[in-house]
N, C-alpha and C positions, 0 to 999 in steps of 0.2 A: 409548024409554019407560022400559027398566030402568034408564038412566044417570040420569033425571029422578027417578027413586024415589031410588036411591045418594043424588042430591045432597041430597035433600029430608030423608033422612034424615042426613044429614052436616050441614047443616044445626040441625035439628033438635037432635043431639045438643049443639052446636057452642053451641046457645041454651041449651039446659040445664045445659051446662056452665059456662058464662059467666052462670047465675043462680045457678047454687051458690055460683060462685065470689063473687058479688056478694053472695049471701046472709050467706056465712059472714065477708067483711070489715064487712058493717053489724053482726052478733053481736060481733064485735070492737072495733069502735066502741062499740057500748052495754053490752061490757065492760068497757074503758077510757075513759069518758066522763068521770071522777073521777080527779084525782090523790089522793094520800097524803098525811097530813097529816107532817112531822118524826116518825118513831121514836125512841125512847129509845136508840138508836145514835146514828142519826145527831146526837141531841142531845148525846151524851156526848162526838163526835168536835169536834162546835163548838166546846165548850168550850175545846180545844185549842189551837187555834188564834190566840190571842190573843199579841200580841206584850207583851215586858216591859212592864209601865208605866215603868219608869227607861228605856228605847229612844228615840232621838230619833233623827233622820236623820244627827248630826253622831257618834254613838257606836256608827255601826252598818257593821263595815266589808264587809257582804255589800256595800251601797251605793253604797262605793267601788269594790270590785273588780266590778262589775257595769257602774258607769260606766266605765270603762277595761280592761276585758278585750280592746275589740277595740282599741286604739291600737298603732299601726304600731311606733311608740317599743317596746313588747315585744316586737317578731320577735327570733328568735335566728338566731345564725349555724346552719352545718351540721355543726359540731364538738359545740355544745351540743345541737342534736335529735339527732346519731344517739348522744349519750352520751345521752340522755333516753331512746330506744328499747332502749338495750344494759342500761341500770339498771332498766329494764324486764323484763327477760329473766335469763340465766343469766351475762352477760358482764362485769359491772360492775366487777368490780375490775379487770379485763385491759383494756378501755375508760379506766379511768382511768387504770392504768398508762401505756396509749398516748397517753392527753393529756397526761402530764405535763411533756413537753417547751413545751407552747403553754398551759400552765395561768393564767399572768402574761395573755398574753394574751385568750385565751377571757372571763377574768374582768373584765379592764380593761375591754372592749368592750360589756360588757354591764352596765354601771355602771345605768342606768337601771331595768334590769327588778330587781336587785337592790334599787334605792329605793323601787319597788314593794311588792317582798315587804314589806322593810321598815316601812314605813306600812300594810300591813294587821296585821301582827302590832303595831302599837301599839293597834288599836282595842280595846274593852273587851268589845265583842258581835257577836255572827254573829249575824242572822237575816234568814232566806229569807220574804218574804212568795213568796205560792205565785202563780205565773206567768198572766196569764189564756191564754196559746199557747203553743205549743211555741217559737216562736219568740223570746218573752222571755228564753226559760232561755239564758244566757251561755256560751260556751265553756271550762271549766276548766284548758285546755290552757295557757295562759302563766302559771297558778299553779302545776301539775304542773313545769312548765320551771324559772319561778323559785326551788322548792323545788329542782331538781337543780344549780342554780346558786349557791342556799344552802350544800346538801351539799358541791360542789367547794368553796367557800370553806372549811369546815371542813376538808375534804382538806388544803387548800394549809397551815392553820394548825397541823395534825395533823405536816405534813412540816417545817416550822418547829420544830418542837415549841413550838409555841406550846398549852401546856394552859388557859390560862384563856378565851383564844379558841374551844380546841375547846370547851369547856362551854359557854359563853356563845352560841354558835350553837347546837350541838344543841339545849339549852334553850327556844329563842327558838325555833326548827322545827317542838319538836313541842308544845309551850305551841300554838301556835296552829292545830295540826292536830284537836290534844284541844277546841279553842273550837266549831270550826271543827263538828269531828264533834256535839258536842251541842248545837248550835244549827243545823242542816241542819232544812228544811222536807220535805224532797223524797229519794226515796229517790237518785239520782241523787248530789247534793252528800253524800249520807252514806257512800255505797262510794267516792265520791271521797276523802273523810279516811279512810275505813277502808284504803284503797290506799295512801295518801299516808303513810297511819304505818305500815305494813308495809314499805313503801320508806324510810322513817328510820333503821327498825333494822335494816336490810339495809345499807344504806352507813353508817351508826354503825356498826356493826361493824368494818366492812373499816377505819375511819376512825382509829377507838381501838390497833388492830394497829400501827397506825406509829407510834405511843407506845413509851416506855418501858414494860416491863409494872410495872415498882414506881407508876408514875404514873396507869394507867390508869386504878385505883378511884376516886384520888380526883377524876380528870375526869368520870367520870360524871355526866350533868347531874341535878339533885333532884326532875326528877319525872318521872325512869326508876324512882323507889320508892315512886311515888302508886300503887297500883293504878285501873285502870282503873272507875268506877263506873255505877251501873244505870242512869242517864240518859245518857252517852254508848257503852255497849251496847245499847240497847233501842233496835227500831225504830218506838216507836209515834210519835213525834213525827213519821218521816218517811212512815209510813201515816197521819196523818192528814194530811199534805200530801197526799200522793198523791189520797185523799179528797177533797180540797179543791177540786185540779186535776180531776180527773175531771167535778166537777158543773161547770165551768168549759166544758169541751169540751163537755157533752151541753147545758148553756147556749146558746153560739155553734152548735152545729147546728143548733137550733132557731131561731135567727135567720130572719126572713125572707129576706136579703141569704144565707144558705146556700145558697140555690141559686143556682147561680153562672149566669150568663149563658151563659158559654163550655161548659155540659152542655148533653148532647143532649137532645130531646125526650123521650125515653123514660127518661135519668138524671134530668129533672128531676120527671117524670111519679112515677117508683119514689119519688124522694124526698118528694114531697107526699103520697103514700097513705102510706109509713113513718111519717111526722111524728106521726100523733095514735095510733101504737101505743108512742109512746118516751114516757114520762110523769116527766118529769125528780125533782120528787121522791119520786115510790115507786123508780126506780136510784142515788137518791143513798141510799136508805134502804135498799136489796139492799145496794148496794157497800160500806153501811157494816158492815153485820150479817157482811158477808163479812170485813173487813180486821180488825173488833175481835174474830173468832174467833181471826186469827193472832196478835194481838197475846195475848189471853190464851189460847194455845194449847188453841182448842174445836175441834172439830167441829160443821161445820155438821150440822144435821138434813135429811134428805130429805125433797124437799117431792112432794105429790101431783102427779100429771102434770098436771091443770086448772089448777096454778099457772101455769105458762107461759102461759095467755092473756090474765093480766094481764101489763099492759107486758111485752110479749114481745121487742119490740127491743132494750127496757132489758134485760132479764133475759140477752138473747144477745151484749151490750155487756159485761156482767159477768161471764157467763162464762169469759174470757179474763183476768178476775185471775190473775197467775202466782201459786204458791208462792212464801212469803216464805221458807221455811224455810232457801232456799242463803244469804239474804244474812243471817239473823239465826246461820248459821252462820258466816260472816266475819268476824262481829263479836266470836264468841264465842274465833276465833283470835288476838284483840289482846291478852289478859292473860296466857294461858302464851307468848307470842313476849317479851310485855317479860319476864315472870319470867325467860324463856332468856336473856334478854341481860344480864340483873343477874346472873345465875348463872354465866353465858360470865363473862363480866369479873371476876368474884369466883376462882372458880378459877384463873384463869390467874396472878392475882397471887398466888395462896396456892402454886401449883404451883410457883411461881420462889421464892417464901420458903423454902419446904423444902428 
């Protein structure tokens, strides 16, 4: 009899519990029954996102290095990846020291991915339309490769003393890393050129050393003395990609075909009750209000705690915006790195004139 009471009240609880619970996701519902109309963020980040009017498919070489990033024709040997990891790192001149014996060769061999680089740095414009997956976005890796295959070329013409050669590469390196950085949709292809021109004036460097120093000023390529300007420093361009993608991914989760067959009963169960608390544009309108604080360096406002039970999934989706602040500090180490390298180069010839 006392075990029959236990259950009854176990029970009991068991149903009350499971109408609270029931209760409080129908308030949930009839607090999210309404999306958001477009904010004046998210409107302002629209605007952005328009590609040039002069862009055509045939003058846009994101296009082409996009179509051909993964052809087999780029693989590099194991000479040129581990000098890729080492110029990476702290070893790069000792690394190229060590190839210098197979440098004719390493280069020969890799004729192709060199006509690559090549015919990207002819095109007139970079731009990233923003990915609808993850899976869109290309691997940067055999343009990272073909810039260190560029740099060896200049190496080899450095060792020549070939000075018109070294300009005219350097030149052509980083002309299209500067294109490259201020035409990036996505924050990703932008710490790519910010990487990729810290690694210019890193092996420029070591590159100009094997020069005469009387000669070195005037190998200097002419826009080692452009300063760097406020469109390819500033990350707004690539927070509003990021923006772009964002609404893209909570887009495709909302698909019906999102729930995938191969989820269990209960993942797919979790998914369908999530579905109508994610209200895609009131998080496209959070995420924007989020991303245009960092771009005009605000602070967000604190919101009352009952915020959260609109779009709460969105809201917890959003959450998870990193700080931009490390990569808009990366950006900001590009113009005193070039001033040190016009300054490096300037002294060292005025040091031998004396």
């Amino acid at each position: 009899m006392q075990l029959a009471k236990v259950v009854g009240y176990l029970l009991k609880t068991l149903v009350i519990l499971l109408g609270a619970v029931a209760t409080c996701y129908l308030v949930l519902l009839a607090i999210n029954w309404q999306d958001e109309q477009p904010s004046a963020a998210a409107l302002a980040l629209q605007q952005h996102l328009q590609a040039p009017p002069q862009l055509s498919q045939d003058n846009n070489g994101y296009r082409y290095f996009s179509s051909h990033s993964a052809d087999n024709a780029l693989s590099v040997s194991a000479l040129l990846a581990d000098l890729t990891r080492q110029c990476g790192g702290q070893d790069c001149q000792s690394a190229l020291l060590t190839l210098q014996p197979q440098l004719d060769t390493v280069i020969t061999e890799h004729q192709q991915l060199a006509d690559f680089y090549r015919r990207l740095q002819q095109f007139e414009y970079w731009y990233e339309p923003v990915p609808a997956t993850m899976d869109a976005i290309p691997s940067y890796q055999p343009m990272l490769q073909a810039q260190q295959l560029w740099l060896l070329k200049a190496w080899q013409a450095a060792l020549q003393q070939d000075t018109a050669a070294v300009k005219s590469l350097l030149q052509q390196d980083l002309q299209f890393w500067r294109r490259t950085m201020a035409g990036s949709q996505l924050l990703l292809g932008k710490m790519v050129s910010t990487s990729a021109i810290k690694q210019h004036f890193s092996v420029a460097s070591m590159i100009l050393q094997q020069l005469p120093v009387a000669e070195r000023s005037a190998t200097l390529p002419n826009n080692w003395s452009q300063p760097f300007d406020d469109k390819e420093l500033s990350l707004q361009q690539a927070l509003v990609g990021e923006w772009a993608f964002g609404n893209m991914v909570i887009a495709n989760m909302l698909q019906p075909e999102a729930v995938k067959t191969e989820q269990s009963l209960t993942d797919a169960t979790v998914s369908l009750l999530l579905q109508p608390l994610l209200l895609p544009q009131a998080s496209s309108n959070d995420r924007a209000s989020l991303l245009l604080a960092q771009i005009n360096a605000e602070t967000v406002p604190a919101r009352p705690w009952y915020n959260s039970l609109y779009n709460p999934v969105g809201k917890l989706l959003n959450s998870v915006v990193p700080d931009y602040a490390l990569y808009q500090q990366q950006l900001r180490e590009l113009e005193p790195l070039r001033q040190q390298a016009v300054l490096t180069t300037g002294a060292s010839v005025n040091s031998t004139a004396q």
